[in-house]
TORTI-109459 format. One record per residue: residue in one letter; x, y, z of N, C-alpha, C in turn. Coordinates in steps of 0.1 Angstrom, whole numbers, padded with zeros to 4 digits, always signed. Each point is the difference from the previous one (the first is absolute). Layout:
residues N
aXYZXYZXYZ;...
//
This chain:
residues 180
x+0196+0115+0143+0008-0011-0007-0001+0002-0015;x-0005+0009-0001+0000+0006-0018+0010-0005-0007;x+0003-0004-0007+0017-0001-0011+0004+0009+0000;x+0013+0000-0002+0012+0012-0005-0001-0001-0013;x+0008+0013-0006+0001-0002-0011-0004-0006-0015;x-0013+0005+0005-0008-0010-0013-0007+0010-0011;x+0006+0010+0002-0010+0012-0008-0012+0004+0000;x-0003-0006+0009-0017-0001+0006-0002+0007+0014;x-0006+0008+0000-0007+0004+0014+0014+0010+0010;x-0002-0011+0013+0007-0003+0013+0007-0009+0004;x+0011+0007+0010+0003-0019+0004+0001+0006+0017;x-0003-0011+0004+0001+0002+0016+0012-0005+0009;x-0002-0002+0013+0009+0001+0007+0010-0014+0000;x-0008-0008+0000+0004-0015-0005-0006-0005-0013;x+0007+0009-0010-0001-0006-0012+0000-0016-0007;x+0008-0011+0009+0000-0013-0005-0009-0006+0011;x-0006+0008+0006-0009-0006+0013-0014-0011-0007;x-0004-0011+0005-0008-0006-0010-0013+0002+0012;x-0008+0003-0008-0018+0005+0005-0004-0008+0001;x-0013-0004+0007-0009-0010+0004-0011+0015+0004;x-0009+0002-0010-0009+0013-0001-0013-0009+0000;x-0004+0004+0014-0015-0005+0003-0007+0013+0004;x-0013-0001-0009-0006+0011+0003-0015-0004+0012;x+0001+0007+0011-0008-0001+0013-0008+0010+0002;x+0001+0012-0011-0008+0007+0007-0007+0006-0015;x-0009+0008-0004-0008+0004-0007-0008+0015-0001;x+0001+0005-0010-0005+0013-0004-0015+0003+0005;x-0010+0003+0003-0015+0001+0001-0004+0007-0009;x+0009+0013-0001-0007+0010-0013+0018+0000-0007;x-0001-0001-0012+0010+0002-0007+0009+0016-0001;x-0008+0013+0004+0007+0006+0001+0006+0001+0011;x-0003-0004+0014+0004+0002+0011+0015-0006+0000;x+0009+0005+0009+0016-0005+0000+0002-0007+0011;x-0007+0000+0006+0004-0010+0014-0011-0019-0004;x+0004-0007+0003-0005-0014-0002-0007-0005+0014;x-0008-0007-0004-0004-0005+0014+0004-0023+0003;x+0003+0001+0016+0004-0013-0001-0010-0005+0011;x-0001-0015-0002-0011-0006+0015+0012-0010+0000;x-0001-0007+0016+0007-0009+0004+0002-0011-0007;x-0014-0004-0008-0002-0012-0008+0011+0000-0009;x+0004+0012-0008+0009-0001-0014+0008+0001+0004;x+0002+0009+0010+0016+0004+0006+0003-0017+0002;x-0003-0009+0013+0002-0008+0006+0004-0013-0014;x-0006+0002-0009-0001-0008-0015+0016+0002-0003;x+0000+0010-0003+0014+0001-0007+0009-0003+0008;x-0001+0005+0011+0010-0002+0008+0003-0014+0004;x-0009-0007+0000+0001-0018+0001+0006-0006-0009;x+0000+0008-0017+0005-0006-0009+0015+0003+0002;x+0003+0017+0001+0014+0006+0003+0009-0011+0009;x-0009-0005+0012+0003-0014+0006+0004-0010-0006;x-0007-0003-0004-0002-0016-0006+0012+0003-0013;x+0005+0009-0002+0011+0003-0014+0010+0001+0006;x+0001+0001+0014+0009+0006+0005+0013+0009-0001;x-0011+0013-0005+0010+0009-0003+0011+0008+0009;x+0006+0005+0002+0014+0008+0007-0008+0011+0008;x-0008+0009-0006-0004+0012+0005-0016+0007-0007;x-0006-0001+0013-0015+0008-0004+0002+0014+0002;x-0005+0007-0010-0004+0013-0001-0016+0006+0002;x-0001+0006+0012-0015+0002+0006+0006+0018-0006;x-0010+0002-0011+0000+0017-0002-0014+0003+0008;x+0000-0003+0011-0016+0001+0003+0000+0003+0016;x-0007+0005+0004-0004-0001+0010-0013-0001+0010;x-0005-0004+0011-0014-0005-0002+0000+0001+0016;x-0017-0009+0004+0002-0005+0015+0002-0010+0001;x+0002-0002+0016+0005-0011+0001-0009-0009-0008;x+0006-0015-0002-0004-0011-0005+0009-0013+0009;x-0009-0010+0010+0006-0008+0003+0005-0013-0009;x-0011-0001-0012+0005-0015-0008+0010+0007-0006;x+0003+0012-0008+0012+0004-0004+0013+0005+0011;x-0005+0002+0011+0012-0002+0009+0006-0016+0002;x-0010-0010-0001+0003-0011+0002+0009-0007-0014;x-0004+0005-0009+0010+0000-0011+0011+0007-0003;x+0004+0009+0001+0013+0004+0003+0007-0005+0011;x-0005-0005+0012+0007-0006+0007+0007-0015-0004;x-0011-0009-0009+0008-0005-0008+0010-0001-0006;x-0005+0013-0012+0013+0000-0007+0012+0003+0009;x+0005+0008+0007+0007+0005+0005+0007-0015+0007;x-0010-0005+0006+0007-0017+0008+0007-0003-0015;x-0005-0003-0014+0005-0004-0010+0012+0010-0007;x+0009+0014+0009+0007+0007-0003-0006+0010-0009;x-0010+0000-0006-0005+0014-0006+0002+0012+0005;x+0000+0010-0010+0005+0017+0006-0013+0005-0006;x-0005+0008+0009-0010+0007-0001+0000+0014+0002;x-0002+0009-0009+0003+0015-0003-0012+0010-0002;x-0005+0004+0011-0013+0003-0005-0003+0019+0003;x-0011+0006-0008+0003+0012+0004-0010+0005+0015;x+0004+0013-0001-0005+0006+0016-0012+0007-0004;x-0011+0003+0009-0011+0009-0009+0001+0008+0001;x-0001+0010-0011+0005+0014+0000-0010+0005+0002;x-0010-0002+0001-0015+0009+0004-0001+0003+0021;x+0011-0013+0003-0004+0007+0018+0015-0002+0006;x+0010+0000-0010+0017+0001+0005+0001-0012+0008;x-0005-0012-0003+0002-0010+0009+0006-0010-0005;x+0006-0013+0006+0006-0007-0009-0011-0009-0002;x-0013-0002+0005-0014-0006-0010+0006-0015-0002;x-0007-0005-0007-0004-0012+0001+0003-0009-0014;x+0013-0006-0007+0005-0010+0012+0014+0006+0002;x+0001+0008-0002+0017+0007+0003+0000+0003+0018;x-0010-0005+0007+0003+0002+0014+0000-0012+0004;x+0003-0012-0006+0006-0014+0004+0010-0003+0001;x+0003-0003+0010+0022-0002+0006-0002-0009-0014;x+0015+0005-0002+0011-0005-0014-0006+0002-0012;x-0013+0010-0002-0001+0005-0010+0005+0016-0003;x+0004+0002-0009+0012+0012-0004-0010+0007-0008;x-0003+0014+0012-0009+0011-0003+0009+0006-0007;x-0011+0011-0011+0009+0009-0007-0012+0009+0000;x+0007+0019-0001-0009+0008-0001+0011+0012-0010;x-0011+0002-0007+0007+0013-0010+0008+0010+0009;x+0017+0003-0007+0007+0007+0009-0008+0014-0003;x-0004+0002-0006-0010+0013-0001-0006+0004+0015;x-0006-0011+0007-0007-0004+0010+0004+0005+0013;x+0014+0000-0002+0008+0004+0010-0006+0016+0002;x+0002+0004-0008+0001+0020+0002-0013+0004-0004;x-0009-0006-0008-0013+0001-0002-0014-0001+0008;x+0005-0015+0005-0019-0004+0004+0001-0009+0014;x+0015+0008+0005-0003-0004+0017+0011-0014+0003;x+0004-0007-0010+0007-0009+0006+0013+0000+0006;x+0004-0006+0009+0014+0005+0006+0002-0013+0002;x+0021+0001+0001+0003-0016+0006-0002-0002+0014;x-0004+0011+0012-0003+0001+0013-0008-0010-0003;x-0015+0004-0003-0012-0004-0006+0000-0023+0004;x+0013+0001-0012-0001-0013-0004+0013-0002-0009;x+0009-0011+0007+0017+0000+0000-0002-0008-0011;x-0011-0010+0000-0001-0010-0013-0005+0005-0011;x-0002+0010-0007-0008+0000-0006+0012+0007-0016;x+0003-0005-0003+0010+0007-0014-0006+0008-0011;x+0006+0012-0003-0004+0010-0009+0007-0006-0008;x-0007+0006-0017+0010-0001-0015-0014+0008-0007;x+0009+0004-0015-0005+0010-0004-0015-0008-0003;x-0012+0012-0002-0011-0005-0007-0008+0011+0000;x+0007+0013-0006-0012+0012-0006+0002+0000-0010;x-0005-0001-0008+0002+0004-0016+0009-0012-0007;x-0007-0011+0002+0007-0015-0004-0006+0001-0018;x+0015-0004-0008-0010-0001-0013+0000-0018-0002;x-0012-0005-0003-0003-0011+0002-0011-0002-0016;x+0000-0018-0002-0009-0001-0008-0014+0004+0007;x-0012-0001-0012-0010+0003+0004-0011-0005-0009;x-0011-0005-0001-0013-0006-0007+0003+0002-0015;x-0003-0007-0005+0001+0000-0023+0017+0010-0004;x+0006-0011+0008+0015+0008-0005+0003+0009+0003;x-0003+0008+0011+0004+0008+0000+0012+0005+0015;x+0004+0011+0000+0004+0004+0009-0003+0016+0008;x+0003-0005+0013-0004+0013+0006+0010+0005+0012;x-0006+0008+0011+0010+0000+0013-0010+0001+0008;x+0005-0008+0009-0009+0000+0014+0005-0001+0012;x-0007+0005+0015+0009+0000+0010-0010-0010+0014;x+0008-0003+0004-0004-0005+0015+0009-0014+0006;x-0004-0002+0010+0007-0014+0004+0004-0011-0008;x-0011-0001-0007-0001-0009-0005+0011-0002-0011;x+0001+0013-0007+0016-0001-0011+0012-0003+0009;x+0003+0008+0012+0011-0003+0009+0003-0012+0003;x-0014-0011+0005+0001-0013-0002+0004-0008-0008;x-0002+0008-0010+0005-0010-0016+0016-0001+0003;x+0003+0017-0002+0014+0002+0003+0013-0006+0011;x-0011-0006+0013+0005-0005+0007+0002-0013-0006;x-0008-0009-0005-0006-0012+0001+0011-0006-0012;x+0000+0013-0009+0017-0002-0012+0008-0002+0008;x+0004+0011+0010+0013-0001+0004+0003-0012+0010;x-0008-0010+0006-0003-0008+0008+0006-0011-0009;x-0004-0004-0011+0004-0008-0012+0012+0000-0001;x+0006+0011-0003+0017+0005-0006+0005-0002+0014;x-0003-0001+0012+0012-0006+0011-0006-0012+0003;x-0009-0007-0002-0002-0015-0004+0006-0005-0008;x-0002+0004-0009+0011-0006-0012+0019+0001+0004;x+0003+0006+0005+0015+0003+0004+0001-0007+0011;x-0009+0000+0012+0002-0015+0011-0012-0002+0000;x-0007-0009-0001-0011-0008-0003-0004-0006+0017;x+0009+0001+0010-0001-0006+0015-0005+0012+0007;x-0002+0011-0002+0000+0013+0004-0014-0002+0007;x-0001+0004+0016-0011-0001+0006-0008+0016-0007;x-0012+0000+0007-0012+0010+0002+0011+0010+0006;x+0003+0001+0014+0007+0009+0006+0009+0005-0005;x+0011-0014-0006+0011+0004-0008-0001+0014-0014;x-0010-0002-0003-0006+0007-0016-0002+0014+0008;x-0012-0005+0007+0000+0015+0004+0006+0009+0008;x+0011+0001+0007+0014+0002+0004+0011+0006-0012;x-0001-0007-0010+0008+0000-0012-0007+0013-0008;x-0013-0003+0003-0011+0013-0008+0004+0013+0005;x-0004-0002+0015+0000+0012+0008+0014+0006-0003;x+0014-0008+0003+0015+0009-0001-0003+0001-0017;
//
């Protein structure tokens, strides 16, 4: 949701897209690039993401199962929420929570010809790009990075931009529209 045209940076896929940026998960060692999350923070934000009732959660994550966060997503979802979350690229699966009906898995199309994933595999699961994503990054800066998790982003834009054009548009509807 970056801005367009502002002489700054980047702009992303839904540039007028308005954020609700909760942060749930946390660094341990600062240099390390992956973040760690427990159900507590996850389940936090996502109560608030509730309680704001926003249009569309973005899960760049993937994890085990968790029942109180399955039981929240099933809320939101009773409350029309879209939930976009990634696949985990460490065992080609669609992981946890992107393996909950009406949530809209995504896996790096990289993934396809690289690290085993096929549509045999898994008919739900939608590829978009996410190797070599250039993306912001810590003290201003920018970098590139790759995994589900960017493809998620990517999806989770384009999920916005046909929300916004029909706003009635089911889960299935979207992802139908994704897939052609």
């Amino acid at each position: 949701a970056a801005t367009a045209n502002n002489d700054i940076g980047i702009y992303g896929v839904a540039p007028e897209a308005h954020l609700l940026g909760l942060k749930s998960c946390f660094y341990q060692i600062e240099t390390k690039s992956y973040a760690i999350c427990s159900s507590w923070s996850l389940a936090k934000a996502l109560d608030f993401a509730i309680l704001e009732e926003v249009d569309i959660v973005n899960f760049s994550l993937s994890g085990p199962k968790d029942n109180l966060l399955t039981r929240m997503i099933n809320e939101g979802q009773k409350r029309e929420i879209i939930f976009v979350a990634a696949t985990d690229d460490r065992n080609h699966q669609a992981g946890f929570p992107a393996s909950l009906p009406n949530v809209i898995a995504v896996a790096s199309a990289e993934d396809l010809k690289d690290n085993g994933y096929s549509n045999k595999q898994n008919k739900n699961i939608l590829h978009a790009p996410g190797q070599e994503i250039l993306s912001t990054a810590p003290r201003n800066k920018y970098d590139f990075f790759s995994g589900s998790s960017l493809a998620t982003a990517i999806v989770s834009g384009s999920v916005a931009l046909l929300k916004e054009k029909n706003p009635s548009l089911s889960v299935k509807e979207i992802v139908n529209l994704l897939k052609s």
